[in-house]
Every structure is written in C-alpha cells, then in structure tokens.
Biopython code that builds the backbone (N, CA, C, O; Angstrom):
import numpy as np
from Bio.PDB.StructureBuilder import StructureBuilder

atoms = [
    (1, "UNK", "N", (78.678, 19.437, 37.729)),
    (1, "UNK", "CA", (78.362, 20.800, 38.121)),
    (1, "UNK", "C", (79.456, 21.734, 37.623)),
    (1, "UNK", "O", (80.527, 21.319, 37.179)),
    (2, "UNK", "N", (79.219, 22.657, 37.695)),
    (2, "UNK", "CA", (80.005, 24.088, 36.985)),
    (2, "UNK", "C", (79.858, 25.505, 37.365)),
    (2, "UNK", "O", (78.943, 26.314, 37.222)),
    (3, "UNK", "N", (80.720, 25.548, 37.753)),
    (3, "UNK", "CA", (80.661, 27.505, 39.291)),
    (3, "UNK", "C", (80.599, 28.172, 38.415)),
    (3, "UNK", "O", (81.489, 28.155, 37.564)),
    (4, "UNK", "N", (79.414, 29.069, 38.316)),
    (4, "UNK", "CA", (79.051, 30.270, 38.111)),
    (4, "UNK", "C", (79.604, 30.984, 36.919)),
    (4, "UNK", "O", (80.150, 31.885, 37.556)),
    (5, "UNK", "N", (79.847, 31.236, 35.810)),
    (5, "UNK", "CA", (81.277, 32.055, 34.891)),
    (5, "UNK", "C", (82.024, 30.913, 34.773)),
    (5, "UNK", "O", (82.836, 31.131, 33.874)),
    (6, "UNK", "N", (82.210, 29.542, 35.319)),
    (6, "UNK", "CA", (82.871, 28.590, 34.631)),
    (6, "UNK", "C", (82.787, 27.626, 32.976)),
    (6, "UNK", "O", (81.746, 27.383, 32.365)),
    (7, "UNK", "N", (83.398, 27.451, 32.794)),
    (7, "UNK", "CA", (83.856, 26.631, 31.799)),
    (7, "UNK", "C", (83.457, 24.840, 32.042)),
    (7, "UNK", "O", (83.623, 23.954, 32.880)),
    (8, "UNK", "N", (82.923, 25.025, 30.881)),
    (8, "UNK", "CA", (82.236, 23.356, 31.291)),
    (8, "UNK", "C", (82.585, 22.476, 29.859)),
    (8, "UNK", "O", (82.631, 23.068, 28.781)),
    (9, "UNK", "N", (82.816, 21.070, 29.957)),
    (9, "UNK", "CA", (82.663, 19.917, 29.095)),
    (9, "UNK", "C", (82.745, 18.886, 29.239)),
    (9, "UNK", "O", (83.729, 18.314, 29.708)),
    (10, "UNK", "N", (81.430, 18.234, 28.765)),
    (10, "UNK", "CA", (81.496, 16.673, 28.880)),
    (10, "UNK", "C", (81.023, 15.910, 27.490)),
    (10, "UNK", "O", (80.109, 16.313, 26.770)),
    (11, "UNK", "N", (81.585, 15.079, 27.323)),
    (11, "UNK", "CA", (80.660, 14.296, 26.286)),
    (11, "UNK", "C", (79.624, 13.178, 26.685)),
    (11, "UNK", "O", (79.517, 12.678, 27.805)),
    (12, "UNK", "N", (78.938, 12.900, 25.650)),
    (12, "UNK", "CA", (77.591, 12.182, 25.662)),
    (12, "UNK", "C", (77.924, 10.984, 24.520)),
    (12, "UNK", "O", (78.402, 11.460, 23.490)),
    (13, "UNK", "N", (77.832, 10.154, 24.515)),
    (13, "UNK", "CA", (77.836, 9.219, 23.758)),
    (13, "UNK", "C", (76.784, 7.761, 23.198)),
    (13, "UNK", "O", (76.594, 6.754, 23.879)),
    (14, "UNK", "N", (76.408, 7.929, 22.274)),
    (14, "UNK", "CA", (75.366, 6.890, 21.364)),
    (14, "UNK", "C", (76.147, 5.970, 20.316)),
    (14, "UNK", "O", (77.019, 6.239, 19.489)),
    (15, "UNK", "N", (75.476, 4.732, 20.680)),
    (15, "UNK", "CA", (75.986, 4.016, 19.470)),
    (15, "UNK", "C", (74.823, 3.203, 18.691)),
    (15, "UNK", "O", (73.699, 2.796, 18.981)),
    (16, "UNK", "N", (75.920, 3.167, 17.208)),
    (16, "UNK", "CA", (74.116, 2.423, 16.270)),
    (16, "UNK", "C", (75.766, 1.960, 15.079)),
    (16, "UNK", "O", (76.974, 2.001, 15.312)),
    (17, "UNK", "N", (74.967, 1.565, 13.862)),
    (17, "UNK", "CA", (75.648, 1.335, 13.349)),
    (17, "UNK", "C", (75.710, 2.316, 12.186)),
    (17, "UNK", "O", (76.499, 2.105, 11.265)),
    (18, "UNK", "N", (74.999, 3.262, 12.188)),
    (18, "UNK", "CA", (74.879, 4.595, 11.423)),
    (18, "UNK", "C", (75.311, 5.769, 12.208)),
    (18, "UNK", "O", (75.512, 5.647, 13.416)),
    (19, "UNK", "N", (75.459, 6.842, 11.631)),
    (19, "UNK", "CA", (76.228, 8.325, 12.116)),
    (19, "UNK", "C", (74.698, 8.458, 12.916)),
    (19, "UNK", "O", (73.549, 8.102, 12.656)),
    (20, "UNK", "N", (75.364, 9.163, 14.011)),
    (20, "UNK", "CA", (74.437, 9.808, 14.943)),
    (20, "UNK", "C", (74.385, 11.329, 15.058)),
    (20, "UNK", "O", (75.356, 12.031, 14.775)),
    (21, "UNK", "N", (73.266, 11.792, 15.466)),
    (21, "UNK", "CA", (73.288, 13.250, 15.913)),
    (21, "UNK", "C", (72.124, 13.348, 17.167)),
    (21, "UNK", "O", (71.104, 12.703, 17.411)),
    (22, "UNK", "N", (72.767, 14.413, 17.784)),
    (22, "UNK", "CA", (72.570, 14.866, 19.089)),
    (22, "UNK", "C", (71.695, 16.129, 19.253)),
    (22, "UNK", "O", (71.860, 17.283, 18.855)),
    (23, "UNK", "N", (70.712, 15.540, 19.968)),
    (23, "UNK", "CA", (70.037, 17.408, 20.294)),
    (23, "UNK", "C", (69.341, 16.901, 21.485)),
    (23, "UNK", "O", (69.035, 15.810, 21.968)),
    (24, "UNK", "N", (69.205, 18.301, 21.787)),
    (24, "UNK", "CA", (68.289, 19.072, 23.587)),
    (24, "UNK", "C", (66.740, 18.674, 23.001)),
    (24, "UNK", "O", (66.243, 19.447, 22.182)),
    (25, "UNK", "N", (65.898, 17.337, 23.468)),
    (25, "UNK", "CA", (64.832, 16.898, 23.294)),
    (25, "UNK", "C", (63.427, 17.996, 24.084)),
    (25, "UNK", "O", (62.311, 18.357, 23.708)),
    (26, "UNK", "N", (64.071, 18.161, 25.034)),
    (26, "UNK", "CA", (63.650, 18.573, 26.058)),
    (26, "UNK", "C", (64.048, 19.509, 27.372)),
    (26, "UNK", "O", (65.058, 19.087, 27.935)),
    (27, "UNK", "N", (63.431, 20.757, 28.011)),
    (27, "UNK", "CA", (64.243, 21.249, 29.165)),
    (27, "UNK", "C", (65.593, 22.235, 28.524)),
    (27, "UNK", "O", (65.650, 22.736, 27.401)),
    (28, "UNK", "N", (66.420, 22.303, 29.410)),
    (28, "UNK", "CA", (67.312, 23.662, 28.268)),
    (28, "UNK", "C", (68.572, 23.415, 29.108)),
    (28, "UNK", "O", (68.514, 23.216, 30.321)),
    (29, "UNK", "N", (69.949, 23.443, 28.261)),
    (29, "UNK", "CA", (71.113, 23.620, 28.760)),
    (29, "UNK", "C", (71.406, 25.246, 29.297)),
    (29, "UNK", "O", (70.765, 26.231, 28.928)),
    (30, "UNK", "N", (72.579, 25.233, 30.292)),
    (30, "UNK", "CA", (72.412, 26.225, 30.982)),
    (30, "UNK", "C", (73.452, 27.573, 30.014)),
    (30, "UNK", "O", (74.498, 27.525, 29.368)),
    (31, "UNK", "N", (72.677, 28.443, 30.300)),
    (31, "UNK", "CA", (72.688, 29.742, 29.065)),
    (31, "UNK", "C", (74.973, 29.963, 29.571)),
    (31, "UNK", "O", (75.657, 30.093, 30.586)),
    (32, "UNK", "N", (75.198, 29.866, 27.984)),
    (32, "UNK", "CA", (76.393, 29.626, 27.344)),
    (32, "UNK", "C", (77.041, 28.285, 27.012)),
    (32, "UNK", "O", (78.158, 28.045, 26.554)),
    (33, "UNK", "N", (75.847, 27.320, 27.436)),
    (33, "UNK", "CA", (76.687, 26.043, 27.168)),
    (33, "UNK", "C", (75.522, 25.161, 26.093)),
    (33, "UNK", "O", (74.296, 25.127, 26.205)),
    (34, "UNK", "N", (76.139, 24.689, 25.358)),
    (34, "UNK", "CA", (76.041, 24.211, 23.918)),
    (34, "UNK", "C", (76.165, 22.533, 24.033)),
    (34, "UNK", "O", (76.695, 21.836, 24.898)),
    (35, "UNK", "N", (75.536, 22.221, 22.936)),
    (35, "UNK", "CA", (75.990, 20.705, 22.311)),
    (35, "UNK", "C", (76.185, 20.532, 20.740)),
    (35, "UNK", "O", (75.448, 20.885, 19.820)),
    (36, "UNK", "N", (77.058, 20.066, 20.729)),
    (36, "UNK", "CA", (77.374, 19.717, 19.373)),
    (36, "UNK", "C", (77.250, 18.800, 18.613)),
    (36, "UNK", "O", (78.000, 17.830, 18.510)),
    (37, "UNK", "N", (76.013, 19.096, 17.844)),
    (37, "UNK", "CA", (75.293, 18.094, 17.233)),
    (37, "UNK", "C", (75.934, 16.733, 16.785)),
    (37, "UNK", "O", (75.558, 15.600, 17.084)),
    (38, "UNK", "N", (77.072, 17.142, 15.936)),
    (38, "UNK", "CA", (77.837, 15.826, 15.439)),
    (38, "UNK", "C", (78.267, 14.757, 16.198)),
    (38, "UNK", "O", (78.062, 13.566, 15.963)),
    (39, "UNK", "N", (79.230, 15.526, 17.662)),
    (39, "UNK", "CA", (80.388, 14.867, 18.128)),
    (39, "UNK", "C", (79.446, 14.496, 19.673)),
    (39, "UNK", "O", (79.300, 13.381, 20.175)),
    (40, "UNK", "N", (79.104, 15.330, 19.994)),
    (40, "UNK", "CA", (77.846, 14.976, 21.345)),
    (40, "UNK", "C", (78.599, 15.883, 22.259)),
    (40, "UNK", "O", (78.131, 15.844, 23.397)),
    (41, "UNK", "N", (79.866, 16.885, 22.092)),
    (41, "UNK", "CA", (79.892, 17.746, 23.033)),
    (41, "UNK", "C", (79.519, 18.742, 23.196)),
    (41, "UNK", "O", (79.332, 19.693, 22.437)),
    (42, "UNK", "N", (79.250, 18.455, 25.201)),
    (42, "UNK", "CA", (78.567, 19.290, 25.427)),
    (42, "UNK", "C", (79.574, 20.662, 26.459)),
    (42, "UNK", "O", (79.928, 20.533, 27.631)),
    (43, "UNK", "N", (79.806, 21.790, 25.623)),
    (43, "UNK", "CA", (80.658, 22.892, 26.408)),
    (43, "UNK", "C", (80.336, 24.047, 26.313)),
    (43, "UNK", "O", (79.421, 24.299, 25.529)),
    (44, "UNK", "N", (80.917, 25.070, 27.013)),
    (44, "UNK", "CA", (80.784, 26.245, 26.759)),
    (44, "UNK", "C", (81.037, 27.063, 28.044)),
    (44, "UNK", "O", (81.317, 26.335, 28.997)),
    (45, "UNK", "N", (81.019, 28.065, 28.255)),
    (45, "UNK", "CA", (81.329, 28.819, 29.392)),
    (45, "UNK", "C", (80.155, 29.339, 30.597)),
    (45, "UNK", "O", (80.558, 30.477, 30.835)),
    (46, "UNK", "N", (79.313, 29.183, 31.201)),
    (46, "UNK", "CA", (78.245, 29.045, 31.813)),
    (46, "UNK", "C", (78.402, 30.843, 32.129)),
    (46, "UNK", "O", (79.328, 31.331, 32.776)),
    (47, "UNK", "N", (77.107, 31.740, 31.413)),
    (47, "UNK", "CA", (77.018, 32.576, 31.429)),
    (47, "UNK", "C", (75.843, 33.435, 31.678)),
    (47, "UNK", "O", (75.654, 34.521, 31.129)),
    (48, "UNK", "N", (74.988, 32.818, 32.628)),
    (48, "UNK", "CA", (73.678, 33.083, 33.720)),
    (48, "UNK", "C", (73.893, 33.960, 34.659)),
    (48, "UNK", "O", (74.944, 34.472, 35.046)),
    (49, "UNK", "N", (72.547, 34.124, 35.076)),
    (49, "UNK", "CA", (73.015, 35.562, 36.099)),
    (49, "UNK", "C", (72.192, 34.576, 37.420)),
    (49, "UNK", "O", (71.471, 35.246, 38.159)),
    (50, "UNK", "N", (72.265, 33.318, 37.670)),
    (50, "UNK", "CA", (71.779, 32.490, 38.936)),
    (50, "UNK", "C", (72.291, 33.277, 39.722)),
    (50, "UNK", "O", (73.336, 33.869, 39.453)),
    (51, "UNK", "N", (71.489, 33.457, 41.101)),
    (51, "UNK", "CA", (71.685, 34.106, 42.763)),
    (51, "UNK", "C", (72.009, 33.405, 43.074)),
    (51, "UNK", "O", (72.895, 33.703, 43.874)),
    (52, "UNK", "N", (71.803, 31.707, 42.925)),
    (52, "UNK", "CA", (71.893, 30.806, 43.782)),
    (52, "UNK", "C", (71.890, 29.468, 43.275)),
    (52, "UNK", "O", (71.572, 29.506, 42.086)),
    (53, "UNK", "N", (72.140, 28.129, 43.726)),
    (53, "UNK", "CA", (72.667, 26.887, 42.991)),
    (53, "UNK", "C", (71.352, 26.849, 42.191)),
    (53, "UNK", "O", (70.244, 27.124, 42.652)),
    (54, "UNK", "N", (71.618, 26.484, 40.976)),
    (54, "UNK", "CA", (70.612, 26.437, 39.770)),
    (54, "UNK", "C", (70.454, 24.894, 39.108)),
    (54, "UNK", "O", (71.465, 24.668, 38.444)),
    (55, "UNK", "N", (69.882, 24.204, 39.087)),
    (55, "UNK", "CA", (69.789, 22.670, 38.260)),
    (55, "UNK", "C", (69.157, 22.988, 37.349)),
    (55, "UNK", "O", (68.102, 23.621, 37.406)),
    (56, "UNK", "N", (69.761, 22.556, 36.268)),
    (56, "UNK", "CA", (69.293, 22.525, 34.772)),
    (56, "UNK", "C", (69.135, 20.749, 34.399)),
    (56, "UNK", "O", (70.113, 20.012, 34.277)),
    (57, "UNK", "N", (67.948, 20.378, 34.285)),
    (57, "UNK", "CA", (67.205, 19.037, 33.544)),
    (57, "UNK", "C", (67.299, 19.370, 32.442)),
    (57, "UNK", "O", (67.057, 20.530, 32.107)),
    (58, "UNK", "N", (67.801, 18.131, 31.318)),
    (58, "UNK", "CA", (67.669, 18.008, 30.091)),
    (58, "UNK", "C", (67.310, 17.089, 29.398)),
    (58, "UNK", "O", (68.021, 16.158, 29.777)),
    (59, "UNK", "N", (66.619, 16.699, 28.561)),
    (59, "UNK", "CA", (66.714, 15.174, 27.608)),
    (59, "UNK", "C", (67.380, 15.438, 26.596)),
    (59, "UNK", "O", (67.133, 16.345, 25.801)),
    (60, "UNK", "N", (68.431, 14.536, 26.538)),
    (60, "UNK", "CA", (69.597, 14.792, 25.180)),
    (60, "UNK", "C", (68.781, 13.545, 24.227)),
    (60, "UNK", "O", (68.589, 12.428, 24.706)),
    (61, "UNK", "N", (68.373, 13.893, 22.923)),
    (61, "UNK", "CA", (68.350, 12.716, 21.917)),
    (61, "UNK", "C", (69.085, 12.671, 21.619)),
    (61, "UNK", "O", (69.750, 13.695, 21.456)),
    (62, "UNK", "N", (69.633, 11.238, 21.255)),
    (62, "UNK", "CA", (70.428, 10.428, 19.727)),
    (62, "UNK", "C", (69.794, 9.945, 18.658)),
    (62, "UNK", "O", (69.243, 8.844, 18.671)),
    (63, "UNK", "N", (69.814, 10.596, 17.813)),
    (63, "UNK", "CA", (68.827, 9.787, 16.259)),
    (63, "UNK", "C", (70.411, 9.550, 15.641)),
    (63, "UNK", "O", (71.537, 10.047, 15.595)),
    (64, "UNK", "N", (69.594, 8.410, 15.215)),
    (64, "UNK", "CA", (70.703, 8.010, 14.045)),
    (64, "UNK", "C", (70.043, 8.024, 12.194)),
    (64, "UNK", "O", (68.884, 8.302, 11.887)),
    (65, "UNK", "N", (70.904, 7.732, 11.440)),
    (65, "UNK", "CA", (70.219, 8.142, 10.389)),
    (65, "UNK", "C", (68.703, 6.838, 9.648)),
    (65, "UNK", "O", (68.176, 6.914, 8.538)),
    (66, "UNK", "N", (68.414, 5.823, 10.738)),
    (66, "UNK", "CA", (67.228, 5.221, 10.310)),
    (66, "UNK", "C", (66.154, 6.175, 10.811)),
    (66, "UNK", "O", (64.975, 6.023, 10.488)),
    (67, "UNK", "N", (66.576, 7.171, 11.612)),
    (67, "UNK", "CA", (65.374, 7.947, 12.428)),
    (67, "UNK", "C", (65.227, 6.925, 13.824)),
    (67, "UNK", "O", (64.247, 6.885, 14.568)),
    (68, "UNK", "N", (66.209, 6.300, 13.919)),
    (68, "UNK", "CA", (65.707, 5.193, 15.251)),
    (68, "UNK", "C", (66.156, 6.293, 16.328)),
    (68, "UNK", "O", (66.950, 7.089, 15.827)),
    (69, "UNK", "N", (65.843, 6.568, 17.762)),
    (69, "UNK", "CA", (66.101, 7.739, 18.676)),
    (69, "UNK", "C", (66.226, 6.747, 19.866)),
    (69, "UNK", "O", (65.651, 5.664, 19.972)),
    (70, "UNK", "N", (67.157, 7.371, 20.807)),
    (70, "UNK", "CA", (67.326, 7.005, 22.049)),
    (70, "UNK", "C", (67.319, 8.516, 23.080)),
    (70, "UNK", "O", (67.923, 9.480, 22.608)),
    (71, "UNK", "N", (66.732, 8.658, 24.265)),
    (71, "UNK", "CA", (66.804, 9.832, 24.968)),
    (71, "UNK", "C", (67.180, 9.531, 26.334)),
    (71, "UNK", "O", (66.902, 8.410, 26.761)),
    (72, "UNK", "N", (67.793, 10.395, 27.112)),
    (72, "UNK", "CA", (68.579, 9.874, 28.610)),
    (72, "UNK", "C", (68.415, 11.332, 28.584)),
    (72, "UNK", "O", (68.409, 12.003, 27.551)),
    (73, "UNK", "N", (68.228, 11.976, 30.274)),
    (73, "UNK", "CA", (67.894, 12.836, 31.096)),
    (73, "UNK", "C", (69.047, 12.894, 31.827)),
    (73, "UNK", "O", (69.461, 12.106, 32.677)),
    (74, "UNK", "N", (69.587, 14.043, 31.356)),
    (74, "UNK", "CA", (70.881, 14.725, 32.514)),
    (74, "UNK", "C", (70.665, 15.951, 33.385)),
    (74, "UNK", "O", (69.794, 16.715, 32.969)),
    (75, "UNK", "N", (71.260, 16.279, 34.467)),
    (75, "UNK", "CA", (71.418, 17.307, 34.464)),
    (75, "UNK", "C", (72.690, 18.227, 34.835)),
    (75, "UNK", "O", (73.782, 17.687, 35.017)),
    (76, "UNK", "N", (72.528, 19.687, 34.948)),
    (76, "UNK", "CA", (73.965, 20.399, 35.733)),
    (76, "UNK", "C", (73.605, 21.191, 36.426)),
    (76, "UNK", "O", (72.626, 21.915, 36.242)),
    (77, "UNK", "N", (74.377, 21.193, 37.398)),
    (77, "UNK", "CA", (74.274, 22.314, 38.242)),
    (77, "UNK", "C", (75.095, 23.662, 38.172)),
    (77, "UNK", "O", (76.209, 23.537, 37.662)),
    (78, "UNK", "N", (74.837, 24.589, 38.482)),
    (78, "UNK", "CA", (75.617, 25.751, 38.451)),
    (78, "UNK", "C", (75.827, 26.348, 39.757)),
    (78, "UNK", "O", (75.097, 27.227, 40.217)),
    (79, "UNK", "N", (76.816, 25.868, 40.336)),
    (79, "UNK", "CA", (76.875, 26.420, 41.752)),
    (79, "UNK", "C", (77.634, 28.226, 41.716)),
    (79, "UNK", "O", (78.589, 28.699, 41.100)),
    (80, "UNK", "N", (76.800, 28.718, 42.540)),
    (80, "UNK", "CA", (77.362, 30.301, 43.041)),
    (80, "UNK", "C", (78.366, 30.248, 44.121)),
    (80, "UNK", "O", (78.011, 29.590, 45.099)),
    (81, "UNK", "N", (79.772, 30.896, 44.184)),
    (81, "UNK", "CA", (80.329, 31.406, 45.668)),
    (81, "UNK", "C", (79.350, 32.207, 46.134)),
    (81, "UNK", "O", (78.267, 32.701, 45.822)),
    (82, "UNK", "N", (80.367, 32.130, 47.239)),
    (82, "UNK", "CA", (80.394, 33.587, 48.850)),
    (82, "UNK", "C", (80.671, 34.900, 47.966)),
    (82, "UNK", "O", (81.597, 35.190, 47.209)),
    (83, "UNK", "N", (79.441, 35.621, 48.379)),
    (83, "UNK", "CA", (79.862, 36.904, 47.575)),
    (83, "UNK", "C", (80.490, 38.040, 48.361)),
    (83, "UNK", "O", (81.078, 39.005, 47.873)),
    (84, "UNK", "N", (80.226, 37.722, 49.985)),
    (84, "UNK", "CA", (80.346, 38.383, 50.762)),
    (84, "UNK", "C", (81.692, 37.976, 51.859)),
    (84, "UNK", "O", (81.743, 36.759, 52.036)),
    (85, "UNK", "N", (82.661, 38.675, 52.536)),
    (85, "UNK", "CA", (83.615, 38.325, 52.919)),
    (85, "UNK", "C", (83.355, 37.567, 54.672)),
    (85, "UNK", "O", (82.938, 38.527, 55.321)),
    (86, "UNK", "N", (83.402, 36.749, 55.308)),
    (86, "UNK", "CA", (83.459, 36.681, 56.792)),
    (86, "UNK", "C", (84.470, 36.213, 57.723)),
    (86, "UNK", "O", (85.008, 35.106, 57.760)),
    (87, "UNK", "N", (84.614, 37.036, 58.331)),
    (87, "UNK", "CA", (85.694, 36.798, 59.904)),
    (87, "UNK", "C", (85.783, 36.214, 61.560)),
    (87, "UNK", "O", (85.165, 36.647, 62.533)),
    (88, "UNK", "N", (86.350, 35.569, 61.523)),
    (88, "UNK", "CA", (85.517, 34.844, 63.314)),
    (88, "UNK", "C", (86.591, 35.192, 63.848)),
    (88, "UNK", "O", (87.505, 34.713, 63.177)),
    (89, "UNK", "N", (87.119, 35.980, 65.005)),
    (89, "UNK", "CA", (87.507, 36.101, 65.648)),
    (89, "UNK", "C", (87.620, 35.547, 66.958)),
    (89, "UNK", "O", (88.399, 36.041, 67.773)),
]
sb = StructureBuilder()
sb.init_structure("model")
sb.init_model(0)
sb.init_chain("A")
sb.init_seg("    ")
for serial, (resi, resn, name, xyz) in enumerate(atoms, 1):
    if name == "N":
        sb.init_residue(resn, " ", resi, " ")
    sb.init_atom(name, np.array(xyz, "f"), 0.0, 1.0, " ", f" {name:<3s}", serial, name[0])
structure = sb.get_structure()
C-alpha cells in the first residue's frame, strides 16, 4: 500500500532463459505509478485524487522472447489520512 501523494516501489520478477518484458495485462496501475518494461519496476509517485482507501487490481505479464507468457494478479492500495483535526477532552 501507498498514502495518498506517496512514493511507491516494488519489483516484480520472471524467470525463463531468455530476456523478459513486463506489462499491465489487465486492470490499471494507480495514476502516477508506472512499470518498467525491461527491469519489472514498478514506481512512481501516486498522484490520484481518491476520497478514500482505493484498491487497484492488476495482471502484470511476463513474455519472454519465445512469446511464452506468465501472468500473476497484484494489487495496491492507496490509503487517504485524517483530513480533519480532532480533540477529546
């Protein structure tokens, strides 16, 4: 997961015995955050206007260069703070 205006990265990793590349099969990463086709990272600065905790589903492929594909389903969350201040006396 990743708060609101945060900064996010993780990697994803495939193996074959050929170079791999990475893409969003399916579903959508959350608006400012990226994957990088080559290396499988996935970063960027999370830049949505969510009210409220948001889950983003994805299917990441791995093709490698026979065209052979593997796909796995992630997701992230984008959690929001307290926007508002409170006091208990």
């Amino acid at each position: 997961s990743v708060a609101q205006g945060g900064a996010f990265s993780a990697t994803v990793v495939a193996t074959s015995d050929s170079d791999i590349t990475y893409s969003v099969a399916s579903g959508a990463l959350p608006t400012g955050i990226t994957i990088n086709s080559t290396t499988g990272v996935i970063s960027g600065t999370e830049s949505g206007s969510d009210t409220g905790e948001t889950v983003y589903t994805f299917t990441l492929r791995a093709t490698d260069e026979e065209t052979q594909t593997a796909d796995r389903v992630f997701t992230i969350t984008i959690t929001v703070g307290i926007n508002n201040s409170i006091q208990f006396n």
